[in-house]
N, CA, C and O of each residue as an XYZ file, in Angstrom:
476
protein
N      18.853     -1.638    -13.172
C      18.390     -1.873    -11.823
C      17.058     -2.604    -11.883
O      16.276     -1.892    -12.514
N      16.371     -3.940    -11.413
C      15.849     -4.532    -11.077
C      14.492     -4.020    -10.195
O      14.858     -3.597     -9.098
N      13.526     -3.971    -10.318
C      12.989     -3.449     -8.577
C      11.819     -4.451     -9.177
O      11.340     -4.463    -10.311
N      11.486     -5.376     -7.917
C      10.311     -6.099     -7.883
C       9.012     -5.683     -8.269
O       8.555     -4.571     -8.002
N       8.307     -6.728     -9.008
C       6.428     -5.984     -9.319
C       6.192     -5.761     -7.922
O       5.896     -4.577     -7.767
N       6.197     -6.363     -6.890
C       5.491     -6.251     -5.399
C       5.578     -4.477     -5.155
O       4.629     -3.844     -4.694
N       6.793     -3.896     -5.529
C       6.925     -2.779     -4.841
C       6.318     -1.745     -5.624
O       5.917     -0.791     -4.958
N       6.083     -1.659     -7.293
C       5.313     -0.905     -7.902
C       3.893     -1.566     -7.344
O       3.453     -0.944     -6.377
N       3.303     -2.402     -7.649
C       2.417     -2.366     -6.883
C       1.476     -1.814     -6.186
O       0.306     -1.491     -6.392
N       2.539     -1.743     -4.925
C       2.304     -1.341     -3.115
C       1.894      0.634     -3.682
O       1.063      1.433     -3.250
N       3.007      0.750     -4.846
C       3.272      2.545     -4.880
C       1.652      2.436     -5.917
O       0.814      3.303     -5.669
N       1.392      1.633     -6.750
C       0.001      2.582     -7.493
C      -1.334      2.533     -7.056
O      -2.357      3.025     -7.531
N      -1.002      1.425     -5.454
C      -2.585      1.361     -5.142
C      -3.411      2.529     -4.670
O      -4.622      2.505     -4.450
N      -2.673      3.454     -4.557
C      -3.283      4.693     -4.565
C      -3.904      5.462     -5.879
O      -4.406      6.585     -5.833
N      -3.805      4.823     -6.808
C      -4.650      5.244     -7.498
C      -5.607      4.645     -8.654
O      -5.887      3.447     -8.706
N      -6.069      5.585     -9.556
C      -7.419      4.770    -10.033
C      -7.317      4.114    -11.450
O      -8.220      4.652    -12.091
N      -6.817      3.425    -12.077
C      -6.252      3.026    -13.248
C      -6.726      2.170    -13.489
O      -7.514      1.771    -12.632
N      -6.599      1.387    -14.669
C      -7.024      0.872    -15.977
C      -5.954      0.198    -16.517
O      -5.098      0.941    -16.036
N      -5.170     -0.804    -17.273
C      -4.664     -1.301    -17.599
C      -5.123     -1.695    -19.014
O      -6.029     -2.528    -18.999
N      -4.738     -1.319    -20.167
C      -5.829     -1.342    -21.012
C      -4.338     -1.890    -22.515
O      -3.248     -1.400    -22.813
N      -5.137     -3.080    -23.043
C      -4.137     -3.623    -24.198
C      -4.475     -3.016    -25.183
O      -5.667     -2.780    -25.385
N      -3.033     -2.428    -26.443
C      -3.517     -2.181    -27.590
C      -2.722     -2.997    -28.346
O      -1.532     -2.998    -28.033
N      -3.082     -3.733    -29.311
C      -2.120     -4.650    -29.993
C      -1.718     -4.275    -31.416
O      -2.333     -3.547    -32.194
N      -0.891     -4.736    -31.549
C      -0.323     -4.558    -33.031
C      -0.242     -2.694    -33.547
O       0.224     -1.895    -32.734
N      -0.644     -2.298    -34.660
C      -0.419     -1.279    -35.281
C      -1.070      0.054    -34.010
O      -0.869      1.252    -33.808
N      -1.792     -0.886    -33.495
C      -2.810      0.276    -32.417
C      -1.973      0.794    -31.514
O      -2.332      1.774    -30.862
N      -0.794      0.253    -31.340
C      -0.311      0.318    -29.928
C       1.282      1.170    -30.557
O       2.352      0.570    -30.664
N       1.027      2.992    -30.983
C       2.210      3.424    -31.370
C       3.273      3.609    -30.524
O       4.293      3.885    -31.155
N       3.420      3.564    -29.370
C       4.375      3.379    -28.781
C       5.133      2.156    -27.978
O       5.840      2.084    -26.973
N       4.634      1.271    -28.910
C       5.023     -0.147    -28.448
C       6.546     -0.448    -29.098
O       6.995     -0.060    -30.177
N       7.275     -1.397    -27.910
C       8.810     -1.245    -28.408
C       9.028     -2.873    -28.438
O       7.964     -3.478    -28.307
N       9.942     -3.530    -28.552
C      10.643     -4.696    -29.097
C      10.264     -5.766    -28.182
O      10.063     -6.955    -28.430
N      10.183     -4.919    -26.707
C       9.470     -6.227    -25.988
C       8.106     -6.535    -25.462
O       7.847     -7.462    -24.695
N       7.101     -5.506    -26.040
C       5.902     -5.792    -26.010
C       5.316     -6.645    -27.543
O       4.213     -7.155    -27.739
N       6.271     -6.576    -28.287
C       5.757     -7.635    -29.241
C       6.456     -9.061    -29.676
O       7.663     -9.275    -29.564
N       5.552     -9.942    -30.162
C       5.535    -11.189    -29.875
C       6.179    -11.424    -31.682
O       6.061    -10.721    -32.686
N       6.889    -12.796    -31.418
C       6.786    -13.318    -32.814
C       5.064    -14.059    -32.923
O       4.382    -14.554    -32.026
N       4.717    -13.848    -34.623
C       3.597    -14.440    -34.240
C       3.653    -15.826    -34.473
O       2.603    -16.446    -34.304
N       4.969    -16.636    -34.935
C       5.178    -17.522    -34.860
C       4.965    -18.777    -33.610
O       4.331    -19.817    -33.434
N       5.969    -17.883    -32.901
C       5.996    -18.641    -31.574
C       4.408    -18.402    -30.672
O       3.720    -17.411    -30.427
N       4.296    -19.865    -30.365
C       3.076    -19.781    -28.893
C       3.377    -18.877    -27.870
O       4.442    -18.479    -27.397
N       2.279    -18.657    -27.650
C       2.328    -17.289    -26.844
C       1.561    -18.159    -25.205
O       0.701    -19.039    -25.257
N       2.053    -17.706    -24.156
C       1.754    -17.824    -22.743
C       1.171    -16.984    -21.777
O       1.919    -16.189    -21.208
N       0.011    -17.009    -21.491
C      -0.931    -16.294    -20.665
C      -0.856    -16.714    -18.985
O      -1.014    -17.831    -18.490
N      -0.614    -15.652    -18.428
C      -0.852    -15.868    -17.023
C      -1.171    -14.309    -16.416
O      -0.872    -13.211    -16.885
N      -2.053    -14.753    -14.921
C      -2.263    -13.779    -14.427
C      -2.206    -13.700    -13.055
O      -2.771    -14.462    -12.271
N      -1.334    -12.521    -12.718
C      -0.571    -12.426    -11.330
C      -1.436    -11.499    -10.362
O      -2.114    -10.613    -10.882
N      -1.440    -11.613     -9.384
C      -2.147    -10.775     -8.550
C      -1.321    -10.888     -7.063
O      -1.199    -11.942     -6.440
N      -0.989    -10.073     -6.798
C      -0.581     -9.811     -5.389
C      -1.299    -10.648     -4.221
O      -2.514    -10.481     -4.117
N      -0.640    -11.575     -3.290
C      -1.319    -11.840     -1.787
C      -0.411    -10.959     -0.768
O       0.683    -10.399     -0.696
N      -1.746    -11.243      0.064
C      -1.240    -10.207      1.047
C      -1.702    -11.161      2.509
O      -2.767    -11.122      3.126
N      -0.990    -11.645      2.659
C      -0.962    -13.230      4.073
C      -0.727    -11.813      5.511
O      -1.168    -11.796      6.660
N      -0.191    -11.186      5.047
C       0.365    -10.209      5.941
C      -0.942     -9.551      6.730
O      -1.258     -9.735      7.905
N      -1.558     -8.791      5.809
C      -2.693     -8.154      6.170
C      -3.605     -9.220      6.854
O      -4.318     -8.982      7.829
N      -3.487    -10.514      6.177
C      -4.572    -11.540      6.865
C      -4.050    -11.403      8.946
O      -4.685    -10.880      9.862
N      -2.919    -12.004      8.962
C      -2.637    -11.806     10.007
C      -2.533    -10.812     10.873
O      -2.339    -10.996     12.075
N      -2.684     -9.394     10.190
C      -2.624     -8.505     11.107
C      -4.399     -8.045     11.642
O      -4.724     -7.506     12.701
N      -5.271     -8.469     10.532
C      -6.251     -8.948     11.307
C      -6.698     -9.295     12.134
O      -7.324     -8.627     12.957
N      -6.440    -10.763     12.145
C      -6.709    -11.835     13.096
C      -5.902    -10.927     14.606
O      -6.553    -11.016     15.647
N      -4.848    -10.288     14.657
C      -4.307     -9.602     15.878
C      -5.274     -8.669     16.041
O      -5.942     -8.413     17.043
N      -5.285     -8.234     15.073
C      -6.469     -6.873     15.484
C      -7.938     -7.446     16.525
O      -8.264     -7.129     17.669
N      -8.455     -8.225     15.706
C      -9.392     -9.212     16.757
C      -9.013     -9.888     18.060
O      -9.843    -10.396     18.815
N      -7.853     -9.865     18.251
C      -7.678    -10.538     19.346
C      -6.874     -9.752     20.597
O      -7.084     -9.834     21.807
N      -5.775     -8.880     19.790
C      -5.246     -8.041     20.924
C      -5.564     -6.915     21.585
O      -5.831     -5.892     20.956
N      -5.581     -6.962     23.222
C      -6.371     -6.054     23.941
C      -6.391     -4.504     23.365
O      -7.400     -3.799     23.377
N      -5.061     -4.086     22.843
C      -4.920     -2.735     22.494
C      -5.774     -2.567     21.283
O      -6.096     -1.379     21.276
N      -6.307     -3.186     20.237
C      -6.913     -3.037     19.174
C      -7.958     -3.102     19.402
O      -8.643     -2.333     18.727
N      -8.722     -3.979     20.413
C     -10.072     -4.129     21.319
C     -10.211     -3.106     21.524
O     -10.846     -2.443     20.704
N      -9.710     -2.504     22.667
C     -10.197     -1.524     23.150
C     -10.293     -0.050     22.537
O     -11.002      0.863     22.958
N      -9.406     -0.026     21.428
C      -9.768      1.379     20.196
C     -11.080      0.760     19.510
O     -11.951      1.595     19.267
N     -11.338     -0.452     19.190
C     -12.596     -0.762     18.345
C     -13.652      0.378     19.529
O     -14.105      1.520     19.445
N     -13.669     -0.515     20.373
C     -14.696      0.219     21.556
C     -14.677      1.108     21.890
O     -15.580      1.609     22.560
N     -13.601      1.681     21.545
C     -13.763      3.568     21.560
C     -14.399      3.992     20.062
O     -15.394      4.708     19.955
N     -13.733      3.488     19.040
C     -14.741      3.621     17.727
C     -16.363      3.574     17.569
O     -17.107      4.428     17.085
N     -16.747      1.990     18.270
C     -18.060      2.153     18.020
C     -18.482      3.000     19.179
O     -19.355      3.796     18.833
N     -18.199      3.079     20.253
C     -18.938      4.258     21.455
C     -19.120      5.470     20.481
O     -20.100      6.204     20.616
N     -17.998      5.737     19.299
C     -17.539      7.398     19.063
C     -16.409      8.201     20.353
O     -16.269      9.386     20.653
N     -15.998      7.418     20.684
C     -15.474      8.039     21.748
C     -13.522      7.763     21.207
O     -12.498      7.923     21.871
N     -13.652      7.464     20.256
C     -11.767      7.193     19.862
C     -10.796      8.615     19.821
O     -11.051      9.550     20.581
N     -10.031      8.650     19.168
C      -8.949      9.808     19.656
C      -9.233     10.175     18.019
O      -9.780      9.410     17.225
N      -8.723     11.538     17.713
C      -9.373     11.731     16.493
C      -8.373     10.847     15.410
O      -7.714      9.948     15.932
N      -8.247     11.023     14.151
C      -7.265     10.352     13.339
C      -8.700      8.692     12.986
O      -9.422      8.509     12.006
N      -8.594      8.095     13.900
C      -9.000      6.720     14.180
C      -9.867      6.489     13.519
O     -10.842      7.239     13.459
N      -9.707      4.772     12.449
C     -10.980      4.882     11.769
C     -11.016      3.123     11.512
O      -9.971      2.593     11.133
N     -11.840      2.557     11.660
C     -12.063      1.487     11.057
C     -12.548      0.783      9.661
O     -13.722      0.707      9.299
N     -11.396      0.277      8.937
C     -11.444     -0.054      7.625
C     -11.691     -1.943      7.492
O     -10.914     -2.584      8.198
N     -12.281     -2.427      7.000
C     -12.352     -3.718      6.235
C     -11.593     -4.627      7.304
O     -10.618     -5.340      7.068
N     -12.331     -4.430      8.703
C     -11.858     -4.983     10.181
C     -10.156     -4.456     10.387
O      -9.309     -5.162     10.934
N      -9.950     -3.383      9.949
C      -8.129     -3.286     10.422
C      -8.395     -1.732     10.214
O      -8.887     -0.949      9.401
N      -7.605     -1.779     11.764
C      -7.400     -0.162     12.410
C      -6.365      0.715     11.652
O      -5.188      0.428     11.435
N      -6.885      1.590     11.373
C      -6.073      3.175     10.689
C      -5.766      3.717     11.599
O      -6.495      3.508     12.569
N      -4.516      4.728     11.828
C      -4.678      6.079     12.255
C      -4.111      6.693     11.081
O      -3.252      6.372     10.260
N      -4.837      7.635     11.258
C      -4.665      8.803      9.585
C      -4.406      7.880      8.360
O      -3.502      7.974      7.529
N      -5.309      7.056      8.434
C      -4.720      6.478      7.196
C      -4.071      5.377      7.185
O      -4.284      4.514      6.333
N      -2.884      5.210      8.461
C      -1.553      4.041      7.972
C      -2.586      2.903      9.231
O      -3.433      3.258     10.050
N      -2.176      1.818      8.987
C      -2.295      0.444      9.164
C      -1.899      0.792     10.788
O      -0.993      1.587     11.041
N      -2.812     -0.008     12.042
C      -1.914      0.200     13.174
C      -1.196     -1.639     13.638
O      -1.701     -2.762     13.607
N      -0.016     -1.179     13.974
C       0.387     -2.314     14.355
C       0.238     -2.680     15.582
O       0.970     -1.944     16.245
N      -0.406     -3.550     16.388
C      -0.337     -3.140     17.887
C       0.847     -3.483     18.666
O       1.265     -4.574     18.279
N       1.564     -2.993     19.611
C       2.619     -2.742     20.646
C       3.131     -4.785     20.493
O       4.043     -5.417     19.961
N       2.398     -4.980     20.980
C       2.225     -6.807     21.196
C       2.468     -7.241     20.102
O       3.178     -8.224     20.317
N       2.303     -7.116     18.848
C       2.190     -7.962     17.833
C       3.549     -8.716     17.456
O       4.695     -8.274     17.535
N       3.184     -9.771     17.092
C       4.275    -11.245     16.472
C       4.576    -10.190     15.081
O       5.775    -10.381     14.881
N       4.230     -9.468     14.325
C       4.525     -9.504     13.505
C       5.339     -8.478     13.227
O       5.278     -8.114     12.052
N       6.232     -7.772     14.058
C       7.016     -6.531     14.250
C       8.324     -7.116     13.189
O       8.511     -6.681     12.053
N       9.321     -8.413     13.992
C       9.923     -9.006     13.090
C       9.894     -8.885     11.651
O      10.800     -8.439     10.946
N       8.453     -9.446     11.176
C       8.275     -9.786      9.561
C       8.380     -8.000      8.729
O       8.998     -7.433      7.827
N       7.597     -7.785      9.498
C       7.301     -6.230      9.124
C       8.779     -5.514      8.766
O       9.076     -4.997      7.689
N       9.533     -5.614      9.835
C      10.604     -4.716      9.373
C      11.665     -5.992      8.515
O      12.024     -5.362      7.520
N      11.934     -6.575      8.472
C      12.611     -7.817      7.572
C      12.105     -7.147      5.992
O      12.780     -6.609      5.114
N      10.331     -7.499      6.089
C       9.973     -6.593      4.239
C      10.900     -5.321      4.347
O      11.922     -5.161      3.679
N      10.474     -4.569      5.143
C      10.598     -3.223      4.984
C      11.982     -2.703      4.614
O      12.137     -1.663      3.972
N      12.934     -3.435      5.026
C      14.662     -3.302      5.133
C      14.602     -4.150      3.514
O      15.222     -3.744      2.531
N      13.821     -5.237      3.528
C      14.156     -5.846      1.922
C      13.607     -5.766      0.718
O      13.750     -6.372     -0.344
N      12.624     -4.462      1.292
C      12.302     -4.202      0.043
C      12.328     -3.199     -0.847
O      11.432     -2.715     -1.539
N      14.114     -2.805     -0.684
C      14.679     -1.432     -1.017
C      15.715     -1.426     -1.866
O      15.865     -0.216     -1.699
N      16.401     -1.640     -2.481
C      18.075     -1.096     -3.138
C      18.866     -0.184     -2.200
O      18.591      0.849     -1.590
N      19.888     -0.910     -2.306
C      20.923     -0.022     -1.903
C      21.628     -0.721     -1.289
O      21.692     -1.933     -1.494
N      22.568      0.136     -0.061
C      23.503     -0.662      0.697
C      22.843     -0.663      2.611
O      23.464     -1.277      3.478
């Protein structure tokens, strides 16, 4: 079974890790495909996740009335409890809010349905 880097990912950003190389004899539990011929050239690249998604749900957050007006209950102190403002994008308890209005309901559930196994 297959499962995309995107979706491990999404599951370890919760926590605090290290990624750390041991090569050759150092590395005793290394198996057939962490090692290289040392013959052959070897190819370096480095991947990092975008997230266009979050950009845009931003930019809504700034602009749509329902996200306005929780900011302004935030900075008064006057928001509903849960409510918190992170790195300009609204939480409740934690999860991401989408607002009622948003263009991006579509995209959202399209990932969400495709980024699973099964039937």
């Amino acid at each position: 079974m297959m499962i995309p880097q995107h979706t491990w990912v999404t599951k370890l950003f919760g926590y605090d890790l290290t990624v750390e190389y041991h090569s050759g004899k150092l590395n005793t539990v290394a198996d057939a495909l962490s090692r290289r011929n040392s013959d052959m050239p070897a190819v370096r690249a480095v991947s990092a996740p975008t997230f266009a998604l979050y950009d845009d749900l931003r930019e809504e957050h700034l602009s749509d009335p329902q996200a306005q007006e929780l900011r302004v209950q935030l900075a008064a102190g006057i928001a509903p409890n849960g409510w918190t403002l992170v790195d300009d994008m609204l939480l409740l308890r934690g999860c991401l809010f989408v607002p009622d209005a948003s263009l991006l309901w579509l995209c959202l559930l399209q990932e969400g349905h495709g980024s699973h196994e099964g039937t």
